[in-house]
LUMKERO-201689 format. One record per residue (C-alpha): residue number from 1; residue in three letters; z, y, x. Coordinates in pm, 1 decimal. Last residue first. Layout:
BEGIN
   num   residu          Z          Y          X
   NUM      ALA          Z          Y          X
...
***
This chain:
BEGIN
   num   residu          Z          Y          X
   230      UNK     1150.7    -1902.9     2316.6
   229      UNK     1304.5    -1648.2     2130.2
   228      UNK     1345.7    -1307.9     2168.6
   227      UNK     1160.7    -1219.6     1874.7
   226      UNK     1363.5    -1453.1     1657.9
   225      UNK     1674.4    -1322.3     1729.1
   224      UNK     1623.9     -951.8     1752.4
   223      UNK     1474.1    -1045.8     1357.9
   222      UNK     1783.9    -1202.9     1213.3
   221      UNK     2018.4     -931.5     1384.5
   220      UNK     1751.7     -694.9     1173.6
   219      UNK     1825.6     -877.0      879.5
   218      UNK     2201.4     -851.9      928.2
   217      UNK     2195.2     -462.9      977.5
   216      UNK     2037.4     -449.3      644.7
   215      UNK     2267.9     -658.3      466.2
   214      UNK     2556.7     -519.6      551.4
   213      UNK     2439.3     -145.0      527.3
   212      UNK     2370.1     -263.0      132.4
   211      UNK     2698.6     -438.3       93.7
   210      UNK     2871.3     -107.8      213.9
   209      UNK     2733.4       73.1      -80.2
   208      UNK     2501.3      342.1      -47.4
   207      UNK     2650.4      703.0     -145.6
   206      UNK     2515.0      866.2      152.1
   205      UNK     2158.1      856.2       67.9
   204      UNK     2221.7      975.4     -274.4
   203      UNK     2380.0     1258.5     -202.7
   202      UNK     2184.2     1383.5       63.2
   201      UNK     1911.1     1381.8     -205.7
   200      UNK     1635.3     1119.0     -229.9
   199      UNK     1282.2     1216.6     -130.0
   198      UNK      935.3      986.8     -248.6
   197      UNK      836.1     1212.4     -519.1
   196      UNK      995.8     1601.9     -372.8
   195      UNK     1296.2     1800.2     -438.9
   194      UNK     1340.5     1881.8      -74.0
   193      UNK     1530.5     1687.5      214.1
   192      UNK     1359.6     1750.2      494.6
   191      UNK     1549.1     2040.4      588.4
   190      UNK     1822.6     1757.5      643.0
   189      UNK     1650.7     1677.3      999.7
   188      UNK     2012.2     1711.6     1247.8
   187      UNK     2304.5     1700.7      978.9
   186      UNK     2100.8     1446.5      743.3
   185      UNK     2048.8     1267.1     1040.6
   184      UNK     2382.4     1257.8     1201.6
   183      UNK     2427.1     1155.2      868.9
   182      UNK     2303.6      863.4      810.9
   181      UNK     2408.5      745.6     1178.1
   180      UNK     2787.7      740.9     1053.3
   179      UNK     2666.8      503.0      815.1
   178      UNK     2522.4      263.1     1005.6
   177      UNK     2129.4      247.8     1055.2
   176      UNK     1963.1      -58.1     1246.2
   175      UNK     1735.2     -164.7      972.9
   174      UNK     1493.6      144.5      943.0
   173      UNK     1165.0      144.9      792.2
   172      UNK      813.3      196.6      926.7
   171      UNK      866.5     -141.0     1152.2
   170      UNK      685.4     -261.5     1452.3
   169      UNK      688.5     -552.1     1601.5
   168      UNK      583.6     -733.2     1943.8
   167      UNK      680.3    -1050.0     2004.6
   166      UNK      421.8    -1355.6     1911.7
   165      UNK       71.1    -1144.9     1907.4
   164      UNK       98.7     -782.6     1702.4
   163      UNK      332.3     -802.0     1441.9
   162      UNK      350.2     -523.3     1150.0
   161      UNK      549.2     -374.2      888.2
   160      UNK      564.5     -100.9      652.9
   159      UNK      197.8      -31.6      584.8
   158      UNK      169.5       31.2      262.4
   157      UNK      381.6      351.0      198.5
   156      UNK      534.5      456.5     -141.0
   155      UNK      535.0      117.3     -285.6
   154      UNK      644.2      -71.7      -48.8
   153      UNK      484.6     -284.1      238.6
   152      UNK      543.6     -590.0      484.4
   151      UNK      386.9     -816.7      760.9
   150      UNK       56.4     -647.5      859.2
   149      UNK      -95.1     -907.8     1137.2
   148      UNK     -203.2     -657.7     1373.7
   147      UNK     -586.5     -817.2     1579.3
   146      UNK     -698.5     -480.9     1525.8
   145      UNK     -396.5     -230.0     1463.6
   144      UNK     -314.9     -103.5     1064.4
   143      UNK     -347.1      209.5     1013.5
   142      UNK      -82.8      422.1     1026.9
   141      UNK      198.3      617.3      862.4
   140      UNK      332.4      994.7      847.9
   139      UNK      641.3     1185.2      642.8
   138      UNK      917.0      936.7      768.5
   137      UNK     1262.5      866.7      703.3
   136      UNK     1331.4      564.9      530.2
   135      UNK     1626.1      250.1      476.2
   134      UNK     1564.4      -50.5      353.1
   133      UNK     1635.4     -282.9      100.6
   132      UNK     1486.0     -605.5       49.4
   131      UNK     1236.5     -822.6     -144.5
   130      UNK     1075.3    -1151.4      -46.8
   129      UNK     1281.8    -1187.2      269.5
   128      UNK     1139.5    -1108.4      556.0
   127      UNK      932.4    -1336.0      769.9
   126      UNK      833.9    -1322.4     1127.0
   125      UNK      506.1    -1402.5     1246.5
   124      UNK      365.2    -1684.4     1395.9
   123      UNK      496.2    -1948.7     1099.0
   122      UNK      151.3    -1793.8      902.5
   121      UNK      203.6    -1468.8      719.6
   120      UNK      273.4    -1409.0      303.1
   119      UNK      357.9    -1004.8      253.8
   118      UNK      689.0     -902.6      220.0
   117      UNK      791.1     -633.5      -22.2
   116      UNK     1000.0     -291.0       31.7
   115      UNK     1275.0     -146.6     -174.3
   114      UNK     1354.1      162.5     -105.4
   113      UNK     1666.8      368.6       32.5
   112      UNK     1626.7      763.9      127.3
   111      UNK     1298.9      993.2      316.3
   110      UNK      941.3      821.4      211.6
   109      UNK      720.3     1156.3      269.2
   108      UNK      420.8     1091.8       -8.9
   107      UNK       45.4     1058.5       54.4
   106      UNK      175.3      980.3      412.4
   105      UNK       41.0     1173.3      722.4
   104      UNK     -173.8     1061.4      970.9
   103      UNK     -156.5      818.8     1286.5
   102      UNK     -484.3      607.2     1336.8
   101      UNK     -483.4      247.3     1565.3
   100      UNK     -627.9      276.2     1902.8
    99      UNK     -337.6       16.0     1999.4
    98      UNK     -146.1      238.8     2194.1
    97      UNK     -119.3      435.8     1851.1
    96      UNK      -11.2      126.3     1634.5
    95      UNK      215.2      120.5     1935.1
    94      UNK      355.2      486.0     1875.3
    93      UNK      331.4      457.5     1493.1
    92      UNK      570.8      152.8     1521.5
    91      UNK      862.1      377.8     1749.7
    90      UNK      763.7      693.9     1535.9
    89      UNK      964.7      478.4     1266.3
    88      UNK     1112.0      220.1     1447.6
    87      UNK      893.6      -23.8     1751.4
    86      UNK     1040.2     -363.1     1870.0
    85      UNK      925.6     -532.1     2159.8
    84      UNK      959.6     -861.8     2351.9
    83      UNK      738.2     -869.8     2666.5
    82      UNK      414.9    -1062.8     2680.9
    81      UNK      196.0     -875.6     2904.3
    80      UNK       -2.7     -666.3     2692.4
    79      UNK      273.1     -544.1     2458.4
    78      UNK      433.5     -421.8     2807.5
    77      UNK      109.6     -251.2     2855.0
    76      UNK        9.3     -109.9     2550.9
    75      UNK      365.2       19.6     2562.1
    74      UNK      364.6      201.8     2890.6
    73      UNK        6.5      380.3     2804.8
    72      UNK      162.8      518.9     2488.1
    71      UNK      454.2      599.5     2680.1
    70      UNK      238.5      792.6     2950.0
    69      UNK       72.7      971.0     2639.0
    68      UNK      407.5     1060.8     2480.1
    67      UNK      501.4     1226.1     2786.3
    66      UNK      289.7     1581.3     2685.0
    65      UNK      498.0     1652.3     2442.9
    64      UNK      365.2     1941.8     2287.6
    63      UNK      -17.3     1869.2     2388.8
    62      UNK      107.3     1463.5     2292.9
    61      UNK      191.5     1551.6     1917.2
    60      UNK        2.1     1265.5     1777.1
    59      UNK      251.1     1022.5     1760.7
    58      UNK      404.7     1290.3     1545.6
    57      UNK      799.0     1422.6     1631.4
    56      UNK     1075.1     1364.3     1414.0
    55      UNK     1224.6     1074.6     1622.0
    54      UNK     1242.4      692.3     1636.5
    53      UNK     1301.9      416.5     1876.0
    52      UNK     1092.9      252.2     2087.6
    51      UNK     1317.2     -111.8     2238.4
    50      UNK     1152.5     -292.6     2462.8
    49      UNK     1286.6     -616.3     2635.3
    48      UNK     1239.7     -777.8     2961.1
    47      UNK     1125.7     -490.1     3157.8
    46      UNK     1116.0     -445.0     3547.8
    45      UNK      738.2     -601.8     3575.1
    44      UNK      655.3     -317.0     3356.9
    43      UNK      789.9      -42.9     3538.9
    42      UNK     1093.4      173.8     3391.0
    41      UNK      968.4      532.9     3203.5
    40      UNK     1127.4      825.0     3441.7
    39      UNK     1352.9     1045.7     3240.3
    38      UNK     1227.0     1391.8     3112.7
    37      UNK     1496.6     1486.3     2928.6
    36      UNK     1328.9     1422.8     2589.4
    35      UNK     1207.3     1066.1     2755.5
    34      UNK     1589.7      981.8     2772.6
    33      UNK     1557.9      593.8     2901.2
    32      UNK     1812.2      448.6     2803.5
    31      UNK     1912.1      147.3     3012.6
    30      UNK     2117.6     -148.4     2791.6
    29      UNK     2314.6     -460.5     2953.9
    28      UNK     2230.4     -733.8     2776.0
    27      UNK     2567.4     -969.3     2708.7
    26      UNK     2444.1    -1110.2     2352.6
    25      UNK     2751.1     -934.8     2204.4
    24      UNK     2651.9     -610.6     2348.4
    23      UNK     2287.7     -620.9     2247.4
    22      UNK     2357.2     -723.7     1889.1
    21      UNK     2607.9     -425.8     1924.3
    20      UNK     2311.2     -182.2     2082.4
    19      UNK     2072.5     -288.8     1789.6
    18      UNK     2320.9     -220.8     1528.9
    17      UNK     2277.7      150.4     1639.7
    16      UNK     2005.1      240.1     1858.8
    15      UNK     1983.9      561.1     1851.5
    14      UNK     1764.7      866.5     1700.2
    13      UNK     2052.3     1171.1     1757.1
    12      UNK     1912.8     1250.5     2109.9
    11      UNK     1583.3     1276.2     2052.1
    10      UNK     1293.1     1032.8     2177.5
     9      UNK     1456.9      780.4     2307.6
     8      UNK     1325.1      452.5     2462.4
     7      UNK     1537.1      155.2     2501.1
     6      UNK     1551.6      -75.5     2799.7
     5      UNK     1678.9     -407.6     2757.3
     4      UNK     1840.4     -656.1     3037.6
     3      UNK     1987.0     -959.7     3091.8
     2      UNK     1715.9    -1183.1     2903.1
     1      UNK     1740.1    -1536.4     2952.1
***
């Protein structure tokens, strides 16, 4: 049983979300580990479950922040030994990263609500649903990592998801948003927001139905279950 997650932020306004009440009601208490602040990163033997969220920063950008390579280090390892773990946005292009795997920028920036496609796996890897809804905010992507098993795509950005051995994911897309979160990020990165293929307005982004955050936040519950499985 798992009693204990540790979740790595990048910014302050990048959280958790959905993933903290999935987290609550399972009874796992939750360290955040402030990596913008300078906070120590926990030992491997000391983590159960990994949690690298996102933030506006590249993958790449380790001569300004020079504790990305440490992390990068820190999830190779973790990944290595077994441990649950879920990459978001920068949180996936960190451990494609770790991996040896190339961060660049997009053909397009992805920023707003798109559909995205699963791709056909073995029983290994977790399966999304056909088509879904998600929700993006990214300018870069990655190659895929050797021995990745690529999991989902859209049309603006192929490599959406990924699995790498039985519980480590990483996902281009967000799934833990709520609607207060939208737009702490529109208030914090709305510069982003230009007239631009790929970019929906503030407008649009805020006007998603209900249904839609329902559904989202109920596929990632779906996936927090199966990677901490047995």
């Amino acid at each position: 049983m798992i009693s204990q997650a540790h979740v790595l932020l990048h910014v302050p306004f990048e959280q958790p979300g959905i993933i903290k009440t999935w987290l609550d009601k399972k009874g796992i208490a939750v360290g955040f580990v402030e990596l913008f602040n300078g906070d120590p990163l926990p030992s491997v033997d000391k983590t159960e479950i990994l949690f690298v969220m996102g933030g506006p920063m590249s993958a790449n950008d380790d001569l300004l922040f020079p504790w990305l390579t440490e992390e990068k280090r820190f999830i190779r390892e973790v990944c290595t030994a077994g441990k649950p773990m879920l990459g978001i946005c920068l949180g996936a292009q960190l451990i494609a990263a770790a991996f040896g795997a190339d961060v660049h920028p997009n053909n397009y920036r992805e920023i707003g609500w798109y559909p995205v496609s699963s791709l056909p796996n073995d029983e290994s890897c977790f399966c999304f649903p056909e088509t879904f809804t998600a929700f993006h905010w990214h300018g870069e992507t990655f190659d895929l990592p050797a021995k990745a098993k690529l999991l989902a795509c859209s049309a603006l950005c192929r490599n959406q998801a990924f699995q790498i051995g039985r519980k480590t994911i990483g996902l281009q897309f967000h799934l833990e948003m709520t609607p207060e979160m939208i737009k702490v990020m529109i208030d914090k990165c709305g510069k982003d927001l230009l007239n631009e293929k790929g970019i929906m307005s503030a407008t649009e982004i805020v006007c998603t139905s209900k249904s839609v955050f329902r559904e989202t936040n109920k596929l990632m519950e779906e996936l927090l279950n199966w990677i901490t499985k047995n």
